[in-house]
C-alpha positions as CSV (number, residue, x, y, z in Angstrom):
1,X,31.4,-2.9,-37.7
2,X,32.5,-4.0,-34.5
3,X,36.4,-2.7,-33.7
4,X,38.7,-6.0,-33.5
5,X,39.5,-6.4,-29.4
6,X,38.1,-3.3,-28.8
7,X,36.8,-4.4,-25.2
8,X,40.2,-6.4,-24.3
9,X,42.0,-3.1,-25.6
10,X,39.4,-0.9,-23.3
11,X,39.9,-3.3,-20.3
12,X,43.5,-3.1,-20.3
13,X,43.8,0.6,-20.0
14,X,41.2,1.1,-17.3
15,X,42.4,5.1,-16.7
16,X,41.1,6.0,-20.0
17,X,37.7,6.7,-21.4
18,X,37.1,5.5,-24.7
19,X,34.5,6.2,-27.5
20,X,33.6,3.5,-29.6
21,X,30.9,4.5,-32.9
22,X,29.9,1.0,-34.2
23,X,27.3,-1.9,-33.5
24,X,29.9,-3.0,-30.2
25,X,28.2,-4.6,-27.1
26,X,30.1,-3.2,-24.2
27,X,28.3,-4.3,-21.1
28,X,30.4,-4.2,-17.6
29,X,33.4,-1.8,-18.9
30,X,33.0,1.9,-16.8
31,X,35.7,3.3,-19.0
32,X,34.3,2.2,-23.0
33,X,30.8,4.3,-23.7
34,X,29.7,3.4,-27.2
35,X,27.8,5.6,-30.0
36,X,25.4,2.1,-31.3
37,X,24.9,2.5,-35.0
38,X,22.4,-0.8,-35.8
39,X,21.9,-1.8,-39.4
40,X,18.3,-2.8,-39.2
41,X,17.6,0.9,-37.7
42,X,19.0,1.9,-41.4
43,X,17.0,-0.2,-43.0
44,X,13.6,0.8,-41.0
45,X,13.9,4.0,-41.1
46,X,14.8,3.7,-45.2
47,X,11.8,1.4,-45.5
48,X,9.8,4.1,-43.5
49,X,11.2,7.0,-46.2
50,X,10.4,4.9,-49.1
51,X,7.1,4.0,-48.4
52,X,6.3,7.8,-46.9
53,X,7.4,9.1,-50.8
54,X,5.8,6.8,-53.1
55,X,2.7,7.7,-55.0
56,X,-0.2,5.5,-54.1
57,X,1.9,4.0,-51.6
58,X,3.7,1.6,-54.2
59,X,7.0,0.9,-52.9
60,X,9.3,-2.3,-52.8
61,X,12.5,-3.2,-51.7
62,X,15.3,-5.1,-53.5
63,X,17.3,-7.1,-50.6
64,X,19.8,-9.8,-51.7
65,X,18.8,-13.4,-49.6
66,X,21.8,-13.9,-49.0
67,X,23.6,-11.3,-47.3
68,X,24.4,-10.5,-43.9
69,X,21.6,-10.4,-41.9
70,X,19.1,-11.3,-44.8
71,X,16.3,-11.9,-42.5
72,X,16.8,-8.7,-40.7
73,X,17.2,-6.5,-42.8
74,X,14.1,-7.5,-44.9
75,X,11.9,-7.3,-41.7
76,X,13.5,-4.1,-40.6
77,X,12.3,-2.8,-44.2
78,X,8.8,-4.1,-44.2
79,X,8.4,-2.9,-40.7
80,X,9.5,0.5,-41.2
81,X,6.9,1.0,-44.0
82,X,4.5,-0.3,-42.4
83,X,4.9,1.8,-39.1
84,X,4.7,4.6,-41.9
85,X,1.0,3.1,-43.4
86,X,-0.3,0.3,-41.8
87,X,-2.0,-2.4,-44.8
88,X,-0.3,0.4,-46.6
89,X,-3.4,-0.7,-49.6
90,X,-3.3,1.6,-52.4
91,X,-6.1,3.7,-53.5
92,X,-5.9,2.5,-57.1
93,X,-5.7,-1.1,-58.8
94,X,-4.3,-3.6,-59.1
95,X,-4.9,-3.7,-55.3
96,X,-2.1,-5.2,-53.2
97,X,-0.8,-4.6,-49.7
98,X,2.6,-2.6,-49.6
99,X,5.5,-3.0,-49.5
100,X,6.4,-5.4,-52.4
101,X,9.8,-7.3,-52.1
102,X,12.4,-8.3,-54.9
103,X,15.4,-10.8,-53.7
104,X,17.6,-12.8,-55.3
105,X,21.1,-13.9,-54.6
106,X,23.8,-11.0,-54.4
107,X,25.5,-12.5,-57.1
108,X,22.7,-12.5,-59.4
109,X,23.0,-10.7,-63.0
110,X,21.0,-7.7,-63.6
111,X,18.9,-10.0,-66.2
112,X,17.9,-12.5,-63.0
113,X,17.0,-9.2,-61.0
114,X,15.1,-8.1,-64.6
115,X,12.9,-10.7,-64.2
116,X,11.7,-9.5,-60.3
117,X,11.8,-5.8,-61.8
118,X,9.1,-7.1,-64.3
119,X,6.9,-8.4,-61.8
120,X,6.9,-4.7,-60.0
121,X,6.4,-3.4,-63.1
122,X,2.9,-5.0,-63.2
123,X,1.8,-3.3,-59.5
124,X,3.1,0.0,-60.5
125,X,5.5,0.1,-58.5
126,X,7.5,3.7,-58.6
127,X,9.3,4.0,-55.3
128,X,12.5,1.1,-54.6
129,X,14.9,0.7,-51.5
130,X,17.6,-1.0,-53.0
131,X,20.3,-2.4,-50.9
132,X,24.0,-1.8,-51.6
133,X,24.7,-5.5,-52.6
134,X,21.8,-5.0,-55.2
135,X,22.4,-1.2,-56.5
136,X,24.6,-2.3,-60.0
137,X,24.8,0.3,-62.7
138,X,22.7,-2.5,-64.7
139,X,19.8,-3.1,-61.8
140,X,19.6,0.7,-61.3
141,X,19.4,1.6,-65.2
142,X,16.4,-1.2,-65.5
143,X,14.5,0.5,-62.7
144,X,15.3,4.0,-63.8
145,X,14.0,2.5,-67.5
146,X,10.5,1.9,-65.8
147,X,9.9,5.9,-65.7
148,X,9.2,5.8,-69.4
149,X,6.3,3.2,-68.9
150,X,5.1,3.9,-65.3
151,X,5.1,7.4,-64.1
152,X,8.3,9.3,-65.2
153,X,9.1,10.1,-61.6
154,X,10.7,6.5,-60.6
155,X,12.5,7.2,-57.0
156,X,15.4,5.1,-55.6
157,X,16.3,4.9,-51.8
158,X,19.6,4.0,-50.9
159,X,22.2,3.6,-47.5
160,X,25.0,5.9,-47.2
161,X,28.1,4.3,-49.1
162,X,25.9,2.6,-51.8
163,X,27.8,2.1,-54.9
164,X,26.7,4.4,-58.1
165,X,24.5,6.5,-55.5
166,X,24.2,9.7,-57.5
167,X,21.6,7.6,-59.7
168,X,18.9,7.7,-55.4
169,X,16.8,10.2,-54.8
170,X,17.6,10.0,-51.5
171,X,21.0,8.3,-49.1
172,X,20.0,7.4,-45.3
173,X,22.8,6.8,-42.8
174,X,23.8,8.0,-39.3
175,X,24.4,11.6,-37.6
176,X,26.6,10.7,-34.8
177,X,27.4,14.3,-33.5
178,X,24.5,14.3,-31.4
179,X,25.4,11.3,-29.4
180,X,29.2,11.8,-29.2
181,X,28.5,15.6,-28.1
182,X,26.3,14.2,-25.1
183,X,29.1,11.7,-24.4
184,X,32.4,13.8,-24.8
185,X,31.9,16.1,-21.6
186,X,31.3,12.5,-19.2
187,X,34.0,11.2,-20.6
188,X,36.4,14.0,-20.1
189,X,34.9,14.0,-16.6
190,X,36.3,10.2,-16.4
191,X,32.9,9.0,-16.4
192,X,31.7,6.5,-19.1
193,X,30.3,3.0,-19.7
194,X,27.3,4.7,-21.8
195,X,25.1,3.5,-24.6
196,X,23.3,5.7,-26.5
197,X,21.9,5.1,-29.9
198,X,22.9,7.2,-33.6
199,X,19.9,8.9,-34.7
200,X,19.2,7.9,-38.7
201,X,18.7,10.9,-40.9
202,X,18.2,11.5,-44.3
203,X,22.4,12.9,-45.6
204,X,21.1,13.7,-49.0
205,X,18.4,13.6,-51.3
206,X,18.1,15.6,-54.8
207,X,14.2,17.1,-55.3
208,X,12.8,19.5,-52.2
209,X,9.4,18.6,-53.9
210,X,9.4,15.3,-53.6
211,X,11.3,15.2,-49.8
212,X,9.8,18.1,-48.0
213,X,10.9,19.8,-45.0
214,X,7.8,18.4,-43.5
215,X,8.4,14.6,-44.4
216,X,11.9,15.6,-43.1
217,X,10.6,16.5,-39.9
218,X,8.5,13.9,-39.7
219,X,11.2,11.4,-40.8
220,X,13.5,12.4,-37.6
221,X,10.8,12.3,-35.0
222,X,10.3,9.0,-35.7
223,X,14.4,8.1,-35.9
224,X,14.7,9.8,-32.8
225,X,12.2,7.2,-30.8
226,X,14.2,4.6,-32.7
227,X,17.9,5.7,-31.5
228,X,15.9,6.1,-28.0
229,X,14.8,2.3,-28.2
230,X,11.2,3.7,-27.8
231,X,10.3,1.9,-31.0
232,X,12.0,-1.7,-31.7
233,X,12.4,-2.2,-35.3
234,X,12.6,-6.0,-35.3
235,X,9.5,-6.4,-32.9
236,X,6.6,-4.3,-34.7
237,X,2.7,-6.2,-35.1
């Protein structure tokens, strides 16, 4: 989030440099570089791991409509699987285009969320990026329960800080250390006014089998165009 008065705070002390990690627009100050960490480049790049793990390529998300940046978010999902597969139509039926979506209000019961669940259920669907306002112990125990009638290797993609994470195969979130170690030195130097982007990267997943070194590498070429701005995840055919 965006520091309260942080460009006011930057403008009244023009003789120091100042780093600022957060989605901040600071156009115009020489002394305030910012580190840009942009939700939708989360949600890409988990929509791009979810769909690059899933068997057959049946994947879906589970985005409340009613959150912050709904909208985004939701396209930022579909696009990042789709950079990932293209129709992204899977070899086996029932044959549908990929990825599925599941939303419902964030205040909606694990029951209401049931009922979507059900509907993957029928497409086979075994891989799920499930945002944080979604991810209840209940939501995440009726997906888990799907791995007794699907494919016993359900997988759940989540964001760094999601609630009852140690149920995801995998937690996306930023690695700012690259960015604020090109940044430090100028700044020292009393040279600033930068904006670089965070590079997305996979912080933890549980089974080597199922995320391999390779889909790792493959997973941070692709988040380093998008911290470069070479890909636009908001933007894509």
């Amino acid at each position: 989030a965006e520091p309260p008065g942080v460009t006011e705070f930057a403008a009244a002390s023009p003789a120091t440099q100042f780093i600022v990690i957060g989605d901040v627009n600071a156009e115009g100050l020489p002394n305030l570089s910012v580190i840009k960490t942009s939700g939708v480049d989360l949600v890409f790049m988990s929509g791009f791991l979810t769909q690059m793990i899933a068997w057959d390529w049946r994947s879906a998300g589970l985005i409340p409509n009613d959150v912050v940046m709904s909208a985004e978010k939701t396209d930022a999902f579909l696009n990042g699987a789709r950079y990932m597969c293209g129709v992204c139509t899977p070899f086996f039926a029932p044959v549908v285009s990929f990825p599925m979506l599941a939303q419902e209000s964030m205040q909606a019961d694990a029951a209401t969320w049931g009922a979507q669940v059900d509907v993957l259920r029928q497409h086979f669907v075994n891989t799920f990026f499930v945002d944080p306002a979604a991810a209840s112990i209940e939501t995440l125990d009726g997906l888990m329960a799907l791995e007794d009638s699907i494919f016993n290797d359900v997988k759940l993609i989540g964001l760094s800080g999601t609630p009852n994470s140690d149920r995801f195969t995998a937690l996306v979130g930023f690695n700012v250390l690259p960015s604020l170690q090109q940044l430090l030195p100028q700044a020292a130097a009393g040279s600033g006014g930068v904006t670089v982007g965070a590079q997305v990267m996979v912080l933890s997943y549980t089974d080597e089998t199922v995320i391999t070194p390779g889909k790792i590498e493959n997973f941070n070429r692709v988040a380093a165009d998008l911290a470069a701005g070479i890909i636009v995840p908001l933007s894509m055919p």
